[in-house]
MILOMI-528712 format. One record per residue (C-alpha): residue number from 0; x, y, z. Coordinates in steps of 0.05 Angstrom, whole numbers, m for minus. Layout:
BEGIN
voza:px:py:pz
NUM:X:Y:Z .
...
***
This chain:
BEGIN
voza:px:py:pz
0:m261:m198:m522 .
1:m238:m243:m467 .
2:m286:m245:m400 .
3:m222:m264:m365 .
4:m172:m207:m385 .
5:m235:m158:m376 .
6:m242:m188:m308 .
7:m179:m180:m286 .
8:m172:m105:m316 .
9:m236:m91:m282 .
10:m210:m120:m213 .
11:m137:m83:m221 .
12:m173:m20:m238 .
13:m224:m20:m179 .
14:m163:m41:m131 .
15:m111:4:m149 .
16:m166:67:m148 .
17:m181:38:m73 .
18:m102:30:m59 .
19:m97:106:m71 .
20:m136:119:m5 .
21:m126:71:56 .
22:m39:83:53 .
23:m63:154:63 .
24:m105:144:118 .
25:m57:94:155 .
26:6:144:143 .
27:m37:204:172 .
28:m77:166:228 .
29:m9:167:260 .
30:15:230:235 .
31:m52:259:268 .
32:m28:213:340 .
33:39:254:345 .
34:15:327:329 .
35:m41:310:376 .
36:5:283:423 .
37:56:342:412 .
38:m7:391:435 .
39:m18:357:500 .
40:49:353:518 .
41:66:434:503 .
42:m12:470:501 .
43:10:504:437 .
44:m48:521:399 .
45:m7:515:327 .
46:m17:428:343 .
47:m83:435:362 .
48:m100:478:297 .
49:m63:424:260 .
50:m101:367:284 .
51:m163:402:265 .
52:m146:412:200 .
53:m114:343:180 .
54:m170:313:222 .
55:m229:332:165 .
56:m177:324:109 .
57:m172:252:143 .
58:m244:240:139 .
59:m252:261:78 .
60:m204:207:55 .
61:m232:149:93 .
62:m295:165:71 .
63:m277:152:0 .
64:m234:96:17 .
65:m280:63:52 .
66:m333:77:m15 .
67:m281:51:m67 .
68:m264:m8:m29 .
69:m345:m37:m18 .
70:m341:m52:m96 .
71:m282:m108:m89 .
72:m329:m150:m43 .
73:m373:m158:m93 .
74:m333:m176:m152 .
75:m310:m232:m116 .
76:m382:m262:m128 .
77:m395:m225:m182 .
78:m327:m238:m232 .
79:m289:m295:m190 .
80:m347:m341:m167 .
81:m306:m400:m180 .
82:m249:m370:m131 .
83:m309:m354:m79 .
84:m331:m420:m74 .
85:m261:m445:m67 .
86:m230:m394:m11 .
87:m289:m376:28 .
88:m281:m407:88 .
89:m213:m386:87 .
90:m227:m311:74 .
91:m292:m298:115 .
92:m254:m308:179 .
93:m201:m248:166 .
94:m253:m206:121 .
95:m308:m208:183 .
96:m251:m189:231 .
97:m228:m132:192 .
98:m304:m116:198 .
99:m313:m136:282 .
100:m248:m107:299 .
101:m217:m58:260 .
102:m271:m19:211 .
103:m314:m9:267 .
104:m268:9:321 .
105:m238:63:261 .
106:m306:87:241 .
107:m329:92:318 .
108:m276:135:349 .
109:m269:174:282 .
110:m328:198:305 .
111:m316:228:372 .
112:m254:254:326 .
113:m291:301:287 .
114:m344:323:332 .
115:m318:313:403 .
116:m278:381:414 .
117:m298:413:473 .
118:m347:358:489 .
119:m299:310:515 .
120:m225:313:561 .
121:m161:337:519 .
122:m135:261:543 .
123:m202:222:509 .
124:m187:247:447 .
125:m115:233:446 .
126:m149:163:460 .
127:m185:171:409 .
128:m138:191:363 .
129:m95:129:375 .
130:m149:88:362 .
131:m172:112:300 .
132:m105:103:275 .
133:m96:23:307 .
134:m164:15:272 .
135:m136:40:206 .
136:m70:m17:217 .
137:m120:m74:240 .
138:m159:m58:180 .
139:m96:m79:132 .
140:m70:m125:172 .
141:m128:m168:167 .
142:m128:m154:94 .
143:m63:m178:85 .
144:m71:m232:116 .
145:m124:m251:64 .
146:m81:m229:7 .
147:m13:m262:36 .
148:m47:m323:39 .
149:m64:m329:m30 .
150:7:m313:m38 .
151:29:m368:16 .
152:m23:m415:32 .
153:m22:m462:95 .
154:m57:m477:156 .
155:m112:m503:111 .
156:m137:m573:73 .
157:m177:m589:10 .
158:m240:m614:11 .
159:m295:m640:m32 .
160:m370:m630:m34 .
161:m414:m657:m95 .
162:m352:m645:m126 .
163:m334:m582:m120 .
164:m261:m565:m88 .
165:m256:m517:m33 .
166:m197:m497:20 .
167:m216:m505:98 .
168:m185:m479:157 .
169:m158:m528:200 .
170:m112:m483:240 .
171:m131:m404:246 .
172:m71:m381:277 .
173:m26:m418:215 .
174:m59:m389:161 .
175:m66:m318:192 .
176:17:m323:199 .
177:30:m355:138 .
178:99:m346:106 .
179:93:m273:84 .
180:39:m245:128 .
181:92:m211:180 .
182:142:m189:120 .
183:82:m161:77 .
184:56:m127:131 .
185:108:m96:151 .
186:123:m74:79 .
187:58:m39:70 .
188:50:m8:130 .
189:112:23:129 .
190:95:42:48 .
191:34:71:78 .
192:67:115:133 .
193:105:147:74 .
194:42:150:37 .
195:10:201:93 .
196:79:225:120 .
197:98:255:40 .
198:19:274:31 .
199:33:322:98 .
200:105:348:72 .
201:81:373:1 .
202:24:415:42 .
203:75:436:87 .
204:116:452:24 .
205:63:494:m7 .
206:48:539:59 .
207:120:558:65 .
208:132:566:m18 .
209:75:613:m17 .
210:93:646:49 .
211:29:620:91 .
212:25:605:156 .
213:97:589:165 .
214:96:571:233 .
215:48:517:219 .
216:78:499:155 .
217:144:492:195 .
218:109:442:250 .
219:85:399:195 .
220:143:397:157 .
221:198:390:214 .
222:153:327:246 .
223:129:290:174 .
224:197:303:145 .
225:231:267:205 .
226:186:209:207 .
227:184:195:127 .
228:261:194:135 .
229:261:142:193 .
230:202:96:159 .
231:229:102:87 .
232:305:72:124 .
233:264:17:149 .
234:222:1:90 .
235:291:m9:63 .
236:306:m65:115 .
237:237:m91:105 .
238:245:m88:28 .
239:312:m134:25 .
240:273:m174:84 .
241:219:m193:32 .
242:264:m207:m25 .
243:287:m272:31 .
244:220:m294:35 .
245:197:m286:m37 .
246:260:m334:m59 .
247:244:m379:m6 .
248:164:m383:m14 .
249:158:m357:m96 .
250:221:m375:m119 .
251:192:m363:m196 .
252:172:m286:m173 .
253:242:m272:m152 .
254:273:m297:m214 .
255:215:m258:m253 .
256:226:m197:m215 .
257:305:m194:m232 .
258:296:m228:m301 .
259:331:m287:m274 .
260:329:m352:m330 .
261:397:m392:m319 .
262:374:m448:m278 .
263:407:m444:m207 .
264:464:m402:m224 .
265:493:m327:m184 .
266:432:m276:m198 .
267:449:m206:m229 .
268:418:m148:m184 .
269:396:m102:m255 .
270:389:m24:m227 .
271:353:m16:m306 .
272:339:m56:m360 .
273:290:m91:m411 .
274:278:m156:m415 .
275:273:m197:m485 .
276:238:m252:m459 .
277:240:m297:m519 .
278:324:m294:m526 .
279:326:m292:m461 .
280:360:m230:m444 .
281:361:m169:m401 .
282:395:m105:m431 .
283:412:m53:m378 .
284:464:m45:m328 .
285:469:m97:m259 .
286:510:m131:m222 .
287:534:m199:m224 .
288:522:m240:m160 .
289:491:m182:m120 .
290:416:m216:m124 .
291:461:m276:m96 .
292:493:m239:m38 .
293:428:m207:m17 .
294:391:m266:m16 .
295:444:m313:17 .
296:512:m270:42 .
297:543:m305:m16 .
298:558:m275:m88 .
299:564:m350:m122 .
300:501:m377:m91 .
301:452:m412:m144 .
302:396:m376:m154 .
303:330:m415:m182 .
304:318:m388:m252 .
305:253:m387:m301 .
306:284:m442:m333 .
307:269:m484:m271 .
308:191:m473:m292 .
309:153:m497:m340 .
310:132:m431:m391 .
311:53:m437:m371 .
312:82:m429:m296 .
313:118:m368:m304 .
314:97:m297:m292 .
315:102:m247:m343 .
316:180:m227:m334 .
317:187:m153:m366 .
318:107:m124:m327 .
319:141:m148:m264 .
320:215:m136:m282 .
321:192:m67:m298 .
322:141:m52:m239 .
323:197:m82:m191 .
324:248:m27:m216 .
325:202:32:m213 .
326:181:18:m143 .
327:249:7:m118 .
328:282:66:m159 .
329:226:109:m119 .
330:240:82:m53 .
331:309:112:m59 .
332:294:170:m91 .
333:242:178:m30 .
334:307:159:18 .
335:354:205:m13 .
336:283:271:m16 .
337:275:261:67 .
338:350:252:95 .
339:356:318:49 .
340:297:341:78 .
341:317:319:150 .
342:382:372:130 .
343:350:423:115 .
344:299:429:176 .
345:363:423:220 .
346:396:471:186 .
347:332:515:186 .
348:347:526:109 .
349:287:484:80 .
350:235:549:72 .
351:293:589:51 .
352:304:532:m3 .
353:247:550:m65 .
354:275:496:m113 .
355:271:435:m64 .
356:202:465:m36 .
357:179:461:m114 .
358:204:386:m119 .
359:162:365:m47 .
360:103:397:m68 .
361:84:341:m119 .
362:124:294:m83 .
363:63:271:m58 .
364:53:232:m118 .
365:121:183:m111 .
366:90:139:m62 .
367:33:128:m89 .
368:67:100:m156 .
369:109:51:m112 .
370:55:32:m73 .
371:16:9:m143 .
372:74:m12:m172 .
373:92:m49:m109 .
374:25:m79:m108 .
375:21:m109:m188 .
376:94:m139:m169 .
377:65:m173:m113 .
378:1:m203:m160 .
379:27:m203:m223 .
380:81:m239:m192 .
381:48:m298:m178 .
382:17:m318:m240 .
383:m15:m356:m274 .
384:m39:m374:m196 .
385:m89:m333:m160 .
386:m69:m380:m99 .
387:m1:m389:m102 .
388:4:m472:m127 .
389:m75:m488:m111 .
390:m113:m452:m162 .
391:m99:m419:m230 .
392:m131:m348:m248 .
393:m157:m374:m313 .
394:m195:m430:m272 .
395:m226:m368:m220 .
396:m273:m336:m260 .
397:m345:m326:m260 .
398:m367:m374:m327 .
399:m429:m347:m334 .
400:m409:m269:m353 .
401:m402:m245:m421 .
402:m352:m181:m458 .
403:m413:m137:m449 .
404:m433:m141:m378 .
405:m359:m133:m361 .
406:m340:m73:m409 .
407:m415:m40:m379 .
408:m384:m49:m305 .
409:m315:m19:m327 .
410:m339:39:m357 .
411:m388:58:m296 .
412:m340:34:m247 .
413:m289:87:m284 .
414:m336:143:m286 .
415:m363:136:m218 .
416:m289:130:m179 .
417:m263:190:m225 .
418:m319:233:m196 .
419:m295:208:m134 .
420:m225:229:m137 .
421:m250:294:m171 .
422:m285:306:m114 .
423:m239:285:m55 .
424:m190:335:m96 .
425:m235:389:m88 .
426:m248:377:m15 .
427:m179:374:4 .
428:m152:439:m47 .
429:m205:477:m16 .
430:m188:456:57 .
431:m118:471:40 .
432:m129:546:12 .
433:m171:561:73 .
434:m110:541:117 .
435:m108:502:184 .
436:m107:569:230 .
437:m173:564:272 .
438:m221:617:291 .
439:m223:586:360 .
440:m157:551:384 .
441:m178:535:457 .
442:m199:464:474 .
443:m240:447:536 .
***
């Protein structure tokens, strides 16, 4: 078999298990800052038993994360040695200050989090509440601003030693706001905030379909079902945000991600489709000019097309067509579950309502399917390159690794991050049957 596909199925598999955890964390870690918040400002004991209990479900997660996502480091010496040598001075600078500032600070205050009740102030840990979650942001924004500069390069120059080709900083501040740092940020983030914030409503969900502790079941739901409905409005914003970008910085992901050929002609907006790549056609429903008017407030304005590219620089047009659609077709359905949601706790209908508490229970599971989807739109995107116009994914690769060794890696790599999730699913079912009312609600 080919070392590179296995490579790259071995690197998408290790990520996207390791992209199941961190939007959790992120989304909670600021869930946890309100309800915290909400107990200091009223002294009701229903926040504080809430806090305890997403606190350890919390830690739980981020200790798994923080497991699944040690692996990646390695591959990149391991599978992409090539891709080392040539962005290493660009990516040790953001990688060691997602170490320095942001894993650290997380892992540090996390642990006054768990073990500091009744041993410090009420006020420290609020504090240190608010920094666990900052910690958890830092963490992916210096992440992203590794991965967005693959995506955009600049701030950087190519050099040569004994022949070898490498990329150099020459300006830290350009190439940690490159093009789509601030707009993938913000799209991730806010991805992640519904992550945690849907992760909180189907446990809320549960509690008040099965008649537990529905005063606590109302709190959470009444608090995460407000926020998801405000963050999954702006993701919206950020979402047509980053389509401007992506035609101004990728113009060949843009056209790839609404199968877009005709060469600079008014872009269809397709809600469904398939794409027949060789005739050049998308069957579905769209329409005409919309990619146009979204893009530039103009329903006639030319759109680059694949056709502007040569074939070996185009992505592969139905994955990402596809992937694009599914993640955007959940980001509305997630719009239209919270504003209904939103309803229904102002109302005071929503534990009176059994058939939409049965859909939020395993609504959980929506974001996390945009967030992967999201994610293999953004890197599938931008083939063949692995940095956008500098360096080709087939030229990345470790040479000296054979079908074996990689296959061997999968396989353990599968086995071992299964019995992760298996248990992480256990921890957090049997956290949720024992319920969040504590034996002991007062706090020093």
């Amino acid at each position: 078999m080919d070392v590179l596909l296995l490579s790259r199925i071995q690197f998408a598999l290790t990520v996207g298990f390791h992209f199941l955890y961190p939007p959790i964390s992120i989304g909670l870690g600021v869930l946890l800052v309100i309800l915290q918040g909400m107990y200091l400002k009223t002294k009701d004991n229903v926040y504080h038993d809430l806090v305890r209990f997403w606190v350890k479900i919390f830690a739980a997660i981020f200790a798994v994360g923080v497991a699944t996502g040690i692996v990646m480091e390695f591959e990149f010496g391991t599978n992409w040695s090539k891709y080392s040598r040539f962005v290493g001075d660009v990516f040790g600078s953001p990688l060691a200050a997602e170490g320095v500032f942001a894993f650290f600070l997380e892992s540090s205050f996390l642990a006054i989090l768990l073990f500091g009740w009744n041993k410090v102030s009420p006020k420290m840990h609020f504090f240190s509440t608010i920094m666990v979650s900052l910690g958890s942001i830092l963490s992916a924004f210096w992440i992203l601003v590794a991965n967005s500069w693959q995506q955009t390069p600049q701030g950087y120059r190519i050099v040569e030693n004994n022949g070898v080709l490498r990329a150099e900083i020459i300006d830290f501040w350009a190439m940690v706001f490159n093009p789509s740092t601030v707009d993938r940020l913000i799209h991730t983030i806010l991805a992640s905030f519904m992550t945690g914030g849907f992760f909180m409503i189907s446990i809320a969900a549960y509690y008040l379909l099965k008649k537990q502790h529905i005063e606590h079941a109302k709190k959470m739901m009444k608090i995460a079902m407000i926020f998801t409905a405000v963050v999954s409005l702006l993701e919206l914003a950020s979402g047509h945000s980053n389509s401007q970008m992506i035609a101004k910085h990728q113009p060949a992901k843009l056209a790839a991600v609404e199968a877009h050929f005709d060469t600079l002609a008014p872009g269809t907006l397709y809600l469904f489709g398939w794409v027949d790549e060789v005739n050049q056609k998308v069957y579905g429903v769209g329409v005409p000019g919309m990619l146009s008017f979204l893009i530039a407030g103009d329903f006639n304005y030319p759109v680059k097309g694949l056709n502007s590219f040569p074939e070996d620089l185009r992505p592969p047009v139905n994955f990402v067509f596809q992937s694009y659609h599914i993640m955007v077709a959940l980001g509305f359905l997630m719009i239209a579950i919270s504003l209904l949601g939103v309803y229904l706790v102002w109302k005071d209908k929503i534990d009176k309502t059994n058939w939409f508490l049965k859909i939020l229970i395993p609504s959980f599971i929506l974001p996390h399917v945009a967030n992967q989807t999201g994610w293999i739109t953004a890197e599938v995107g931008r083939q063949p390159w692995v940095v956008y116009g500098l360096m080709k994914t087939k030229d990345a690769f470790s040479p000296v690794l054979d079908a074996g060794q990689v296959i061997f890696s999968i396989v353990l790599f599968t086995i071992i991050y299964l019995i992760l999730l298996a248990l992480l699913t256990f921890i957090i079912i049997k956290k949720v049957k024992s319920g969040p009312v504590q034996q002991i609600t007062v706090e020093k």
